[in-house]
N, CA and C atoms of all chains as a GROMACS GRO file, in nm:
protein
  561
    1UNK      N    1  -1.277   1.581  -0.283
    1UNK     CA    2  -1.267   1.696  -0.190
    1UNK      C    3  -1.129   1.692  -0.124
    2UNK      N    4  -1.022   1.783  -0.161
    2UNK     CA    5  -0.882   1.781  -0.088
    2UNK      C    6  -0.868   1.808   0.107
    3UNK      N    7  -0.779   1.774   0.096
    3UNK     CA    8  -0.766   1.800   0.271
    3UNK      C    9  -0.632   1.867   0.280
    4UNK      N   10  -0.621   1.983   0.368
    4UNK     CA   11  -0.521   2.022   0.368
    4UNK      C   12  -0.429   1.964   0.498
    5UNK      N   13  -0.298   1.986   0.518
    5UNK     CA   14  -0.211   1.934   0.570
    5UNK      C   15  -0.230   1.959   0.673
    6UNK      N   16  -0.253   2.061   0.758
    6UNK     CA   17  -0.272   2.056   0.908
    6UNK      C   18  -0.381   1.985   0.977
    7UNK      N   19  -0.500   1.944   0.880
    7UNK     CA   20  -0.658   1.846   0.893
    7UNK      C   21  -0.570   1.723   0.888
    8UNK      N   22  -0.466   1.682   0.818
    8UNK     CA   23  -0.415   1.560   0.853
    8UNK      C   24  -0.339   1.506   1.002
    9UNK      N   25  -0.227   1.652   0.981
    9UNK     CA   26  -0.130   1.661   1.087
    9UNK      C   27  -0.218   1.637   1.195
   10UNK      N   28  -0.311   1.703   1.209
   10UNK     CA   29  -0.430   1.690   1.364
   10UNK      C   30  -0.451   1.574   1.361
   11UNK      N   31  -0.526   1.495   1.281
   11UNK     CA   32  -0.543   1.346   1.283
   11UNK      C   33  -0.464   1.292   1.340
   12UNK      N   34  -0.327   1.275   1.305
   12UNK     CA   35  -0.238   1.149   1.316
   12UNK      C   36  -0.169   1.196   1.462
   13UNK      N   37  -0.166   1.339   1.493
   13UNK     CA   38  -0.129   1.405   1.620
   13UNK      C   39  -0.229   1.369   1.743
   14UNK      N   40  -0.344   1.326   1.687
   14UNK     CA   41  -0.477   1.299   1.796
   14UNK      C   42  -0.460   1.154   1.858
   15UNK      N   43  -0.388   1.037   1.790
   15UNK     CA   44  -0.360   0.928   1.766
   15UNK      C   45  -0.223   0.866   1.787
   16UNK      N   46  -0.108   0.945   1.752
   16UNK     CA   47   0.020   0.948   1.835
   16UNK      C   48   0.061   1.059   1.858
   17UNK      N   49   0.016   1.130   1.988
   17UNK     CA   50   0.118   1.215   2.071
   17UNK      C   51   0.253   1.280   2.055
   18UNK      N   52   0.283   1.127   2.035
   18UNK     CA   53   0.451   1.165   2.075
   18UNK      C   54   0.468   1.216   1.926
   19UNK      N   55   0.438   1.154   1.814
   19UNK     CA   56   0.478   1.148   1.657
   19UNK      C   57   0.532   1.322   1.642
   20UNK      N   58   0.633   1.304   1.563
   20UNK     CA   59   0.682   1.359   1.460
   20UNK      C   60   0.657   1.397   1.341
   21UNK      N   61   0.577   1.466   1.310
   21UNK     CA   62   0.510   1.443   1.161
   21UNK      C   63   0.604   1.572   1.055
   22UNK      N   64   0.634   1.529   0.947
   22UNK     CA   65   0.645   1.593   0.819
   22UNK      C   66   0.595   1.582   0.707
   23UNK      N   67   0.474   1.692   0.679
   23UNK     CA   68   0.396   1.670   0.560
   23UNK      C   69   0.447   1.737   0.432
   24UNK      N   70   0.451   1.693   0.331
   24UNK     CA   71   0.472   1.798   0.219
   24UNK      C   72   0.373   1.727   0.106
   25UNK      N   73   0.324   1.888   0.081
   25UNK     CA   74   0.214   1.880  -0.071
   25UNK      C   75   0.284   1.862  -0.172
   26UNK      N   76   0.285   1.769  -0.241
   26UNK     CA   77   0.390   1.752  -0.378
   26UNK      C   78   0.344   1.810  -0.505
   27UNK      N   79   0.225   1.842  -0.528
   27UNK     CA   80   0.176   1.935  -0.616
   27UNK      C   81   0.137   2.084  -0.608
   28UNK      N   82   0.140   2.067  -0.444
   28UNK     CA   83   0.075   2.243  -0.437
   28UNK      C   84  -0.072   2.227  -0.440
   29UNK      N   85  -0.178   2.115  -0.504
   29UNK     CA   86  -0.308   2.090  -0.522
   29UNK      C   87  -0.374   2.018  -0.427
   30UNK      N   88  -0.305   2.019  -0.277
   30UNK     CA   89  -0.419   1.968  -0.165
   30UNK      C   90  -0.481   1.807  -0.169
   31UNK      N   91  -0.397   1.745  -0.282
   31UNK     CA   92  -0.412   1.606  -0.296
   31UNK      C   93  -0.329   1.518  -0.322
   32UNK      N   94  -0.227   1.541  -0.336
   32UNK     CA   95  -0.104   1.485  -0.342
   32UNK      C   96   0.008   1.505  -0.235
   33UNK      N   97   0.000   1.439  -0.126
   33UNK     CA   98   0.089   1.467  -0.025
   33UNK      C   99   0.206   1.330   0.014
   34UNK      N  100   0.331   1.366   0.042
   34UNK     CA  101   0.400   1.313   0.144
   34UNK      C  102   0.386   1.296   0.275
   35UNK      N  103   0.405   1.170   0.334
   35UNK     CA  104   0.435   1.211   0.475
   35UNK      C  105   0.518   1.124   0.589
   36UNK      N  106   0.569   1.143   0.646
   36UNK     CA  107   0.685   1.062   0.722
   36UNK      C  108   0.624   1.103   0.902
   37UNK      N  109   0.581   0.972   0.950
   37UNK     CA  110   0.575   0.988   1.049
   37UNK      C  111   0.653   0.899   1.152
   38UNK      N  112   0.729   0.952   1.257
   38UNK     CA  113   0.773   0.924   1.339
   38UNK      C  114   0.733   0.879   1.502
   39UNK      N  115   0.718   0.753   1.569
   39UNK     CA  116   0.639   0.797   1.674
   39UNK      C  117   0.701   0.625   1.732
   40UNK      N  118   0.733   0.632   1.871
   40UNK     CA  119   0.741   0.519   1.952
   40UNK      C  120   0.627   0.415   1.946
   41UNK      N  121   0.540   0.451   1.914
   41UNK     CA  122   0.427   0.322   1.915
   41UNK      C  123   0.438   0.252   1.821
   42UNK      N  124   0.521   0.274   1.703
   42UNK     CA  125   0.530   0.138   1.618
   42UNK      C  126   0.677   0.077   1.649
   43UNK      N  127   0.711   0.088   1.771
   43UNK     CA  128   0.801  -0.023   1.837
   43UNK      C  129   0.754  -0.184   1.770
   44UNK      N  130   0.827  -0.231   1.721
   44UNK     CA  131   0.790  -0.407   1.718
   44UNK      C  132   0.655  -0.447   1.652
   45UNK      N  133   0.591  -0.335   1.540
   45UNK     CA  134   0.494  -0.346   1.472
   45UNK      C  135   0.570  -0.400   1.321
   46UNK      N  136   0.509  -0.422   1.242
   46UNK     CA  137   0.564  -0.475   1.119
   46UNK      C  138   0.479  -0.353   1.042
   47UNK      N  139   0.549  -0.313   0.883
   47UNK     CA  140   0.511  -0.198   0.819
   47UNK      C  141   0.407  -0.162   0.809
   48UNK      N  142   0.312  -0.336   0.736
   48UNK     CA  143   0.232  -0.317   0.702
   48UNK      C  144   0.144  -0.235   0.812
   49UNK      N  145   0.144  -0.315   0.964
   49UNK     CA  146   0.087  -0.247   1.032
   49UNK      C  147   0.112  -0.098   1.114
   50UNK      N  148   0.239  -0.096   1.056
   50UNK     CA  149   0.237   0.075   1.092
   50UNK      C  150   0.164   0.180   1.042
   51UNK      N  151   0.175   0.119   0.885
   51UNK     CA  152   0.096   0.208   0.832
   51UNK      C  153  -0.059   0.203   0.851
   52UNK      N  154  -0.107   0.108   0.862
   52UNK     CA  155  -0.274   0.080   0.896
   52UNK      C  156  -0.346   0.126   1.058
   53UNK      N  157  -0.213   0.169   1.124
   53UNK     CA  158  -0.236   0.228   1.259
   53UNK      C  159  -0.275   0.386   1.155
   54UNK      N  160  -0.187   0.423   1.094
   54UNK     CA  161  -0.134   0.590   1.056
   54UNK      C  162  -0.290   0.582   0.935
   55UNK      N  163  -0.365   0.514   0.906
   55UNK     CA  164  -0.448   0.544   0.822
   55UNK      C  165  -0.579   0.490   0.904
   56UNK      N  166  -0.566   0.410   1.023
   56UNK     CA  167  -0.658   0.399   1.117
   56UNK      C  168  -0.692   0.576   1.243
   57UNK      N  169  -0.592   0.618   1.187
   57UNK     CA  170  -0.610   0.762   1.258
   57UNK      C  171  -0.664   0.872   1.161
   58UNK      N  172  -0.665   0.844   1.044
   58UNK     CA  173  -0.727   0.934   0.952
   58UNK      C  174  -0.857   0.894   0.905
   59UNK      N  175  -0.937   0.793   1.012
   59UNK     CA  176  -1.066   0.772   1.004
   59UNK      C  177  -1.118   0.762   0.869
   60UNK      N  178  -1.071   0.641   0.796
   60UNK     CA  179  -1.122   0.657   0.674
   60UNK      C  180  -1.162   0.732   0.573
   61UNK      N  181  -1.052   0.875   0.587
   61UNK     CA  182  -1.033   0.972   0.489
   61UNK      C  183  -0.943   0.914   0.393
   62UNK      N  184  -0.851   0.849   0.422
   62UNK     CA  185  -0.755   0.780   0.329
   62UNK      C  186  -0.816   0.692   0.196
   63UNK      N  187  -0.802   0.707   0.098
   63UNK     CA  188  -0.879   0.635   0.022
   63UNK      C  189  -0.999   0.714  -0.071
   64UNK      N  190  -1.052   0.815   0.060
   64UNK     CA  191  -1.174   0.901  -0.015
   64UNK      C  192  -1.106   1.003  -0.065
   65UNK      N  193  -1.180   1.117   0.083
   65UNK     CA  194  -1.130   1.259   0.056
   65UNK      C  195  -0.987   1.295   0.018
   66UNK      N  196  -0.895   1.190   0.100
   66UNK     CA  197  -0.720   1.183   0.054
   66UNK      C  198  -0.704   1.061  -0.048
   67UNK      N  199  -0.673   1.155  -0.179
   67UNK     CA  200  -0.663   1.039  -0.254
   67UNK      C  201  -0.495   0.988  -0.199
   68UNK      N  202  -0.438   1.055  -0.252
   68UNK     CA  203  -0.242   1.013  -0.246
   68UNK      C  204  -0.190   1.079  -0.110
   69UNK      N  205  -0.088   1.004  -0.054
   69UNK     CA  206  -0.072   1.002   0.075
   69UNK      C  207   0.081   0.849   0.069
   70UNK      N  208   0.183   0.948   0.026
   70UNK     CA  209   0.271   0.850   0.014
   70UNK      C  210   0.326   0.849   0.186
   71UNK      N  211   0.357   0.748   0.271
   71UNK     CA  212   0.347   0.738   0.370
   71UNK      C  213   0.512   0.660   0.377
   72UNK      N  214   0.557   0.719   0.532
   72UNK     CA  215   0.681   0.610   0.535
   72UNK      C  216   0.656   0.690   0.718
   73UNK      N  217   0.681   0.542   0.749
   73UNK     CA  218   0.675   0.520   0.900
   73UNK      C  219   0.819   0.489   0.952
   74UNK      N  220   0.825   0.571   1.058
   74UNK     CA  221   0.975   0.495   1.164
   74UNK      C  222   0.975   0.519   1.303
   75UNK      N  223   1.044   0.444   1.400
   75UNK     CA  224   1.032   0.477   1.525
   75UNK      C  225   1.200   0.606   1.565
   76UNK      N  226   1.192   0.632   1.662
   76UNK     CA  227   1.322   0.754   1.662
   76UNK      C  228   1.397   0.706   1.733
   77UNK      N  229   1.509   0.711   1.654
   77UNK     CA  230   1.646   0.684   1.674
   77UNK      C  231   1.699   0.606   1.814
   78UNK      N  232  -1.764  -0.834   0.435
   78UNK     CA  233  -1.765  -0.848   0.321
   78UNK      C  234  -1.807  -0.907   0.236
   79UNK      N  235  -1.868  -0.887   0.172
   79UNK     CA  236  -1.934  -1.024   0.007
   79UNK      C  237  -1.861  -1.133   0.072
   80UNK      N  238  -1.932  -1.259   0.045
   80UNK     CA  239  -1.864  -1.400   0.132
   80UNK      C  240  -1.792  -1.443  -0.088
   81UNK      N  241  -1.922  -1.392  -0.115
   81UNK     CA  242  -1.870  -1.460  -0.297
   81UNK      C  243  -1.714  -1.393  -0.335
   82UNK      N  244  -1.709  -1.244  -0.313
   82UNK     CA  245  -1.573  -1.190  -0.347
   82UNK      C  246  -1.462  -1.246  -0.269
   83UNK      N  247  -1.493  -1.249  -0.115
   83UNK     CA  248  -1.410  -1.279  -0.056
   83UNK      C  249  -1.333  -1.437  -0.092
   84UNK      N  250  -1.444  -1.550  -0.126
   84UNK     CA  251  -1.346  -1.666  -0.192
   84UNK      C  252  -1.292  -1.637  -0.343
   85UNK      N  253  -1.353  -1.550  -0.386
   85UNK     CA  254  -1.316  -1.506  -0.540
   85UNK      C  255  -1.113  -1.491  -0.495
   86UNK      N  256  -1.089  -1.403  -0.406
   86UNK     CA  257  -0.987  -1.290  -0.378
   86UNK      C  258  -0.878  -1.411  -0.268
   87UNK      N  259  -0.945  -1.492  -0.204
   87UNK     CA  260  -0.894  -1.600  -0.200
   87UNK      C  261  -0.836  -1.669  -0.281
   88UNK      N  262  -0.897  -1.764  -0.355
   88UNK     CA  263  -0.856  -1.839  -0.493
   88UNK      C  264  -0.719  -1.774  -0.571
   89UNK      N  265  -0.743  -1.659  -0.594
   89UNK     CA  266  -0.693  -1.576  -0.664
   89UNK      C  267  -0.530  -1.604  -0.588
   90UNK      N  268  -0.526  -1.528  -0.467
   90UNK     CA  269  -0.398  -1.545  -0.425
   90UNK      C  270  -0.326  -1.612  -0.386
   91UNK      N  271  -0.405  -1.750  -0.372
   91UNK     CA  272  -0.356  -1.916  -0.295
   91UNK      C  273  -0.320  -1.938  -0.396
   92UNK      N  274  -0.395  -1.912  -0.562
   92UNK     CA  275  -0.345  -2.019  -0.682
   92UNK      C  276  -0.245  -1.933  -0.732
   93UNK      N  277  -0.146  -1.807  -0.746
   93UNK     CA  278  -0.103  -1.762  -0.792
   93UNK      C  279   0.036  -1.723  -0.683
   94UNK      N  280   0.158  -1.751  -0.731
   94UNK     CA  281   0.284  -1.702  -0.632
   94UNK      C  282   0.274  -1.576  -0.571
   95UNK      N  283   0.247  -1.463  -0.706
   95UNK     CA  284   0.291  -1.302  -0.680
   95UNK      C  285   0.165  -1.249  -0.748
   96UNK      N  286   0.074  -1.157  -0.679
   96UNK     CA  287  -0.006  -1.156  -0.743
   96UNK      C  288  -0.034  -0.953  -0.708
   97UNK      N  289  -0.058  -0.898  -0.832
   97UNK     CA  290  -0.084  -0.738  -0.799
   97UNK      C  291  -0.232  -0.715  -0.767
   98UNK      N  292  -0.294  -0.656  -0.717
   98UNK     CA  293  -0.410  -0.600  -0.723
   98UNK      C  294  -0.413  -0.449  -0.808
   99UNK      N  295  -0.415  -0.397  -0.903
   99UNK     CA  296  -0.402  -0.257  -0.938
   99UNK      C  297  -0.495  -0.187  -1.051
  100UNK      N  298  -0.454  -0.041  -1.060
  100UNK     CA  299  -0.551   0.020  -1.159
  100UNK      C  300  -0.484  -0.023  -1.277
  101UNK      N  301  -0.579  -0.058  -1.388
  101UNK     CA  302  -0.514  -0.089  -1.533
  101UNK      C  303  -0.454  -0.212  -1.558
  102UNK      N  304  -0.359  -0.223  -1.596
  102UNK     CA  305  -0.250  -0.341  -1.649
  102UNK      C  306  -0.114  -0.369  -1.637
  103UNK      N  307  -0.066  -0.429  -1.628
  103UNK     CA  308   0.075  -0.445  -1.628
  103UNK      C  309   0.169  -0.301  -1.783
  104UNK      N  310   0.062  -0.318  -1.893
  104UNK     CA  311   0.145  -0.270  -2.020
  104UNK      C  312   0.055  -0.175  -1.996
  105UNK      N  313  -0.062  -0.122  -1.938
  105UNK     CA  314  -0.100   0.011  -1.942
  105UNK      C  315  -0.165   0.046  -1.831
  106UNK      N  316  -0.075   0.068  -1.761
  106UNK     CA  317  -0.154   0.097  -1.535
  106UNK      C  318  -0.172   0.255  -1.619
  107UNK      N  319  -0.324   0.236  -1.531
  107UNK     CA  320  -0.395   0.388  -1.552
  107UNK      C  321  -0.381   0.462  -1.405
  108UNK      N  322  -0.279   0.458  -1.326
  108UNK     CA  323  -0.246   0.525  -1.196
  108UNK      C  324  -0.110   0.509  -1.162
  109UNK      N  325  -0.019   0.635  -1.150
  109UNK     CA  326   0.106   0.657  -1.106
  109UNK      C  327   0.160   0.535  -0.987
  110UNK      N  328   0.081   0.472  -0.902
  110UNK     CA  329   0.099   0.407  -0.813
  110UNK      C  330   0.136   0.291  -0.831
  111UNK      N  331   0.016   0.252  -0.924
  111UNK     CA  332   0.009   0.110  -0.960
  111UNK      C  333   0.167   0.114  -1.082
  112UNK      N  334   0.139   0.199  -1.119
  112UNK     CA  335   0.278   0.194  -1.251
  112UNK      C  336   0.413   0.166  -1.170
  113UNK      N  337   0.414   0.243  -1.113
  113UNK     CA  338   0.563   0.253  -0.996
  113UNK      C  339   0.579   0.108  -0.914
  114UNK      N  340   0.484   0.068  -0.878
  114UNK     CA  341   0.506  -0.101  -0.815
  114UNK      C  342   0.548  -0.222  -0.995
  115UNK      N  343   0.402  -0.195  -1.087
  115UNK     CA  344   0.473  -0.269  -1.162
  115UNK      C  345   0.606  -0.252  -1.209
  116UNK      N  346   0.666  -0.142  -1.197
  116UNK     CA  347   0.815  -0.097  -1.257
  116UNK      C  348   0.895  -0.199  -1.137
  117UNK      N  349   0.869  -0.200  -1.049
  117UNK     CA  350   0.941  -0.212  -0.925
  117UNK      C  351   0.961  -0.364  -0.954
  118UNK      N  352   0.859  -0.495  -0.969
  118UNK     CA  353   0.878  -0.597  -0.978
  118UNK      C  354   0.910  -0.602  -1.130
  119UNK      N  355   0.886  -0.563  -1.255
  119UNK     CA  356   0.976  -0.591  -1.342
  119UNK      C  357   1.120  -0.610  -1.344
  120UNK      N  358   1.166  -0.472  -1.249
  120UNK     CA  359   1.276  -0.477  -1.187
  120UNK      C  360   1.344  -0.584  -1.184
  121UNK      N  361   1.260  -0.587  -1.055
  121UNK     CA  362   1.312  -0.749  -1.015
  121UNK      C  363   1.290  -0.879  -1.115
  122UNK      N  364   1.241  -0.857  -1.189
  122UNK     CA  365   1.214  -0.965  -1.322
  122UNK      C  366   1.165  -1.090  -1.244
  123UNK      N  367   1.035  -1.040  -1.163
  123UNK     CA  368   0.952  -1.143  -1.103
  123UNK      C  369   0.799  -1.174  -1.187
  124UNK      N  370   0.806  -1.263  -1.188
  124UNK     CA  371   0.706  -1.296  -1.282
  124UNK      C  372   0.527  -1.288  -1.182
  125UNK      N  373   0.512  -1.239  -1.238
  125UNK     CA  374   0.337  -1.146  -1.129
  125UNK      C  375   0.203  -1.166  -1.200
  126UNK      N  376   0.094  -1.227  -1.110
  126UNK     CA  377  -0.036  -1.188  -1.221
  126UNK      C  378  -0.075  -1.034  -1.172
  127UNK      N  379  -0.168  -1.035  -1.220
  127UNK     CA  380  -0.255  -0.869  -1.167
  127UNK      C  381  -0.378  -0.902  -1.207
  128UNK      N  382  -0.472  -0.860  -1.079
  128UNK     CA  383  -0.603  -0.837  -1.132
  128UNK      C  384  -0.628  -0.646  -1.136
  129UNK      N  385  -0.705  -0.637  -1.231
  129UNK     CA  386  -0.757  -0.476  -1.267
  129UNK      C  387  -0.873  -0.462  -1.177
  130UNK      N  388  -0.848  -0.369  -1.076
  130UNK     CA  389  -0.981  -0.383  -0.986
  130UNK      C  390  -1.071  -0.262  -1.079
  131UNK      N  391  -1.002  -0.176  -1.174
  131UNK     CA  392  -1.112  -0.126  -1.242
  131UNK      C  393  -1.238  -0.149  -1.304
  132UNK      N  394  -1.198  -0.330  -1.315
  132UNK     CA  395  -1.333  -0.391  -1.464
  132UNK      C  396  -1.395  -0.420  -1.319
  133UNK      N  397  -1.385  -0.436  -1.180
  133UNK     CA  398  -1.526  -0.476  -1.102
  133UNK      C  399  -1.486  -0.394  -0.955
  134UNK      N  400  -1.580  -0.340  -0.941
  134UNK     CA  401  -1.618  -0.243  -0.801
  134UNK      C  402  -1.635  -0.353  -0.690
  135UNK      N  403  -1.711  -0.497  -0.719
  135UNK     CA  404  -1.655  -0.513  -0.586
  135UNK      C  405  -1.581  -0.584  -0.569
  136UNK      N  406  -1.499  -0.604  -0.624
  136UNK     CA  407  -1.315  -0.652  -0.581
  136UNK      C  408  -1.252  -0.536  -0.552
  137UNK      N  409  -1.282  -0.406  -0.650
  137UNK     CA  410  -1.213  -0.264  -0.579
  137UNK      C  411  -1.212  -0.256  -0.410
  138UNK      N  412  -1.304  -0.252  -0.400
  138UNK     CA  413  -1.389  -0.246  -0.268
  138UNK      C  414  -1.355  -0.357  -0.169
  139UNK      N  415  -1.408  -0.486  -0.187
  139UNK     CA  416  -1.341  -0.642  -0.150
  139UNK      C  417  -1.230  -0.621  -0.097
  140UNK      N  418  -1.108  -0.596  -0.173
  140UNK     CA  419  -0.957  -0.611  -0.168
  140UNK      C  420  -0.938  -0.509  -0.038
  141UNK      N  421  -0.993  -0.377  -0.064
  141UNK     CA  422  -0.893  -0.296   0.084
  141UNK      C  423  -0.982  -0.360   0.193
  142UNK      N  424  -1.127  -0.423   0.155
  142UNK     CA  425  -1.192  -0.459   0.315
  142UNK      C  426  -1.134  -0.578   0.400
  143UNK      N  427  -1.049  -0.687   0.213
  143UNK     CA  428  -1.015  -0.777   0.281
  143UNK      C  429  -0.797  -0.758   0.355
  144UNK      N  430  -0.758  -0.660   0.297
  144UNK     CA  431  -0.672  -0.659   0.398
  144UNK      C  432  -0.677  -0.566   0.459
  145UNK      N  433  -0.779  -0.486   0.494
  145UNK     CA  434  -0.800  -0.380   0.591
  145UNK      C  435  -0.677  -0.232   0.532
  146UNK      N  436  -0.676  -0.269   0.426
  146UNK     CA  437  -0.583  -0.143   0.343
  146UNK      C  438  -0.635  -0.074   0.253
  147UNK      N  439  -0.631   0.038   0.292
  147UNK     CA  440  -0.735   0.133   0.198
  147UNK      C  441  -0.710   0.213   0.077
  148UNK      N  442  -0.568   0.137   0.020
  148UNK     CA  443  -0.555   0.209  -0.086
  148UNK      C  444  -0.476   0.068  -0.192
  149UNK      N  445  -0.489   0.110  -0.349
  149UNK     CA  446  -0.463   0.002  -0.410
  149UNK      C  447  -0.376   0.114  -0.465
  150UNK      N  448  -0.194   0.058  -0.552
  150UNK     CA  449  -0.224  -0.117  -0.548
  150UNK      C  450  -0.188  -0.198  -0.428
  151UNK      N  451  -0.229  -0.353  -0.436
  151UNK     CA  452  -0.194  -0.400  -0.302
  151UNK      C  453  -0.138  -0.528  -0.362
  152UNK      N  454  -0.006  -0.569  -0.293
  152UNK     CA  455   0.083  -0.686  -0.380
  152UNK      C  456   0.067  -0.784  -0.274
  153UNK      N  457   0.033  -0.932  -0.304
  153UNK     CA  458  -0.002  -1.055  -0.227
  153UNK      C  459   0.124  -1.149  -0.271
  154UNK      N  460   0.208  -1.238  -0.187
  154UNK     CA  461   0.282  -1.311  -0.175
  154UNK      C  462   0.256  -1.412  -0.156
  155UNK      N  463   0.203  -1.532  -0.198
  155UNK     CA  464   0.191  -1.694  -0.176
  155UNK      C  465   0.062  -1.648  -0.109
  156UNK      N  466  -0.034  -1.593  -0.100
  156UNK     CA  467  -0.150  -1.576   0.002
  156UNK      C  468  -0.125  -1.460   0.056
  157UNK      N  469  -0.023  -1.415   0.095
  157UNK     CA  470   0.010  -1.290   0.199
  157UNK      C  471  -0.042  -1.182   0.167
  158UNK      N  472  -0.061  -1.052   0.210
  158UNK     CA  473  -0.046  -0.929   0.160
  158UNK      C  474   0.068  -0.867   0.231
  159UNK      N  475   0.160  -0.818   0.132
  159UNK     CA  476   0.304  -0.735   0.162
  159UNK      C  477   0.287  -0.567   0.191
  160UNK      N  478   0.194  -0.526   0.122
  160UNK     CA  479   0.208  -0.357   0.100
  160UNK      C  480   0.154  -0.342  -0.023
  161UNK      N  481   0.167  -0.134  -0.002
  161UNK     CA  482   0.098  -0.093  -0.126
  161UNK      C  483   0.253  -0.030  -0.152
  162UNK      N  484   0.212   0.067  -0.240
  162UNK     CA  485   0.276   0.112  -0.356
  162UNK      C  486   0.442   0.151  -0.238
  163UNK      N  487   0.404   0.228  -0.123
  163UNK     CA  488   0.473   0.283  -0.076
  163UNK      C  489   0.616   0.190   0.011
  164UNK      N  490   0.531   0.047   0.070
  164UNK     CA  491   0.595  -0.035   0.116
  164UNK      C  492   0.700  -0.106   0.061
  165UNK      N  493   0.634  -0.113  -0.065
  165UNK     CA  494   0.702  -0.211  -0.214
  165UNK      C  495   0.836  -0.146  -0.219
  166UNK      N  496   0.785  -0.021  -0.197
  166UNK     CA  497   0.956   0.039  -0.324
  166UNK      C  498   1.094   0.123  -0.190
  167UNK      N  499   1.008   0.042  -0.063
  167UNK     CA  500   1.065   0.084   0.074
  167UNK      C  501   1.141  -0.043   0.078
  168UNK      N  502   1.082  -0.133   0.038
  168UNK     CA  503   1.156  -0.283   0.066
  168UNK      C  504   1.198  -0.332  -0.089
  169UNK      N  505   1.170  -0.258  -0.186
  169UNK     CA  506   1.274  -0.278  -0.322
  169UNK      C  507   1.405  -0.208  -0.278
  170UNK      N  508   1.434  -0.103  -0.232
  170UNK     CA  509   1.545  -0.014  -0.266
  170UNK      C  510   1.631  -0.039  -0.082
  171UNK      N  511   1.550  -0.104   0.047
  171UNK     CA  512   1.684  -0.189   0.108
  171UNK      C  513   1.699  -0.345   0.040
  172UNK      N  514   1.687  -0.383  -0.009
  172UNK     CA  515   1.644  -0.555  -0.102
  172UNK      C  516   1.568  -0.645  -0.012
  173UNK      N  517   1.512  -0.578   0.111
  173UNK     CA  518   1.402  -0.662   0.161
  173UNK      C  519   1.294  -0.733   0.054
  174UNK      N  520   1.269  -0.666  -0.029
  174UNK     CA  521   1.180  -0.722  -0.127
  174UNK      C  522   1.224  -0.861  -0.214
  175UNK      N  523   1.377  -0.830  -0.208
  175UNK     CA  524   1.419  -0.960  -0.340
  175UNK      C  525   1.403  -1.066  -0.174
  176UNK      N  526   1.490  -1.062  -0.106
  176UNK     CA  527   1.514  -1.133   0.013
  176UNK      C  528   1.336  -1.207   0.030
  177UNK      N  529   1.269  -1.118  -0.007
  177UNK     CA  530   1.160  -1.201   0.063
  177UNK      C  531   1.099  -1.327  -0.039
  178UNK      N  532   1.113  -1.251  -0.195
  178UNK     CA  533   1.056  -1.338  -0.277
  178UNK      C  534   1.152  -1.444  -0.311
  179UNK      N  535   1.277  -1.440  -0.239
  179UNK     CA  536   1.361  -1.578  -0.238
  179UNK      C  537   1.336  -1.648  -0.160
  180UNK      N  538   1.299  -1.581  -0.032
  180UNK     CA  539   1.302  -1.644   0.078
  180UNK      C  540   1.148  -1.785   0.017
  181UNK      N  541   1.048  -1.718  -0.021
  181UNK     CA  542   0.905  -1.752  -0.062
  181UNK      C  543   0.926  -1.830  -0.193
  182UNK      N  544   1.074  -1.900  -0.253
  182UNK     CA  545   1.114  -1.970  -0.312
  182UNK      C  546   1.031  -1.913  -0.479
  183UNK      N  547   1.042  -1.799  -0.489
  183UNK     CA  548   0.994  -1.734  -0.631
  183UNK      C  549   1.133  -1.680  -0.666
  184UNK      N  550   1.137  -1.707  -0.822
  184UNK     CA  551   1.226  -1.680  -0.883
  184UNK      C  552   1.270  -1.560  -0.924
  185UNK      N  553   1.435  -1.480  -0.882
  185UNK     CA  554   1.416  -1.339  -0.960
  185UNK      C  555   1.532  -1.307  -1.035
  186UNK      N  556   1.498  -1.229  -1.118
  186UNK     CA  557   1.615  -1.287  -1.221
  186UNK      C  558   1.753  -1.177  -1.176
  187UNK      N  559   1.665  -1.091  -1.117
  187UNK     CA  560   1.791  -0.986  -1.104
  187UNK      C  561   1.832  -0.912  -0.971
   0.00000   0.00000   0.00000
């Protein structure tokens, strides 16, 4: 079952505030997405756990309903 | 988690330097993901086992419960877990990746 990009964007927006998010569908097919999120709370976190914050906010959609979900985390500038 | 998988998935990564978790094989990954990491450490001409979490569901399953990562593939370092597909080729392309498997006294050829 695909998820579209703004059901994500809300997620990860519910979870960091501050974040920056840029999603892009890489197929156009609602299951293949990019996404780069930006957000002060992974100050002094290590990747792995940046990203397990950013897939701890998508309540275990990651994996199911979202199959691909290429992810790259950073804090701003 | 299964206490049996969980020493299974143990064993596995204590006895082995570099070890993949992924769909398929090294000579035939049946997922874009898993293909793109093995490309990544060939690369590096690091020598890697892989287990196929396809031939058993609960190591599929096992593996993201046991590093709390919910997507495969997932690459283990001397015991460690490093990342999935996305991390790998974040820390192949600044050479955090070679840096680390030197650092972890594994050999790379390139």
């Amino acid at each position: 079952m695909p998820m579209n990009a703004s059901e994500i964007e809300i997620l990860i927006k519910e979870a960091f505030p501050d974040a920056i998010i840029k999603i892009d569908d890489l197929r156009g097919d609602g299951d293949h997405y990019s996404c780069h999120v930006i957000s002060k709370e992974f100050e002094g976190k290590s990747r792995v756990q940046q990203h397990q914050m950013v897939y701890g906010s998508l309540k275990g959609k990651m994996g199911n309903e979202l199959h691909a979900l290429a992810l790259q985390t950073s804090t701003p500038e | 988690m299964n206490e049996n998988i969980k020493t299974e998935i143990e064993n596995e990564i204590q006895s082995n330097n570099v070890v993949l978790y992924m769909k398929g094989t090294p000579v035939f990954p049946q997922c874009g993901f898993s293909a793109a990491t093995v490309g990544v450490l060939n690369h590096l001409g690091v020598k890697f086992s892989s287990v196929n979490v396809l031939e058993n569901d609960d190591v599929r399953q096992g593996i993201k419960d046991y590093a709390n990562w919910p997507t495969i593939p997932q690459l283990y370092v001397k015991g460690e877990f490093v990342g999935g597909c996305d991390i790998i080729r974040e820390m192949y392309e600044s050479g955090e990746l070679g840096d680390l498997l030197t650092t972890k006294g594994i050999e790379v050829s390139k």
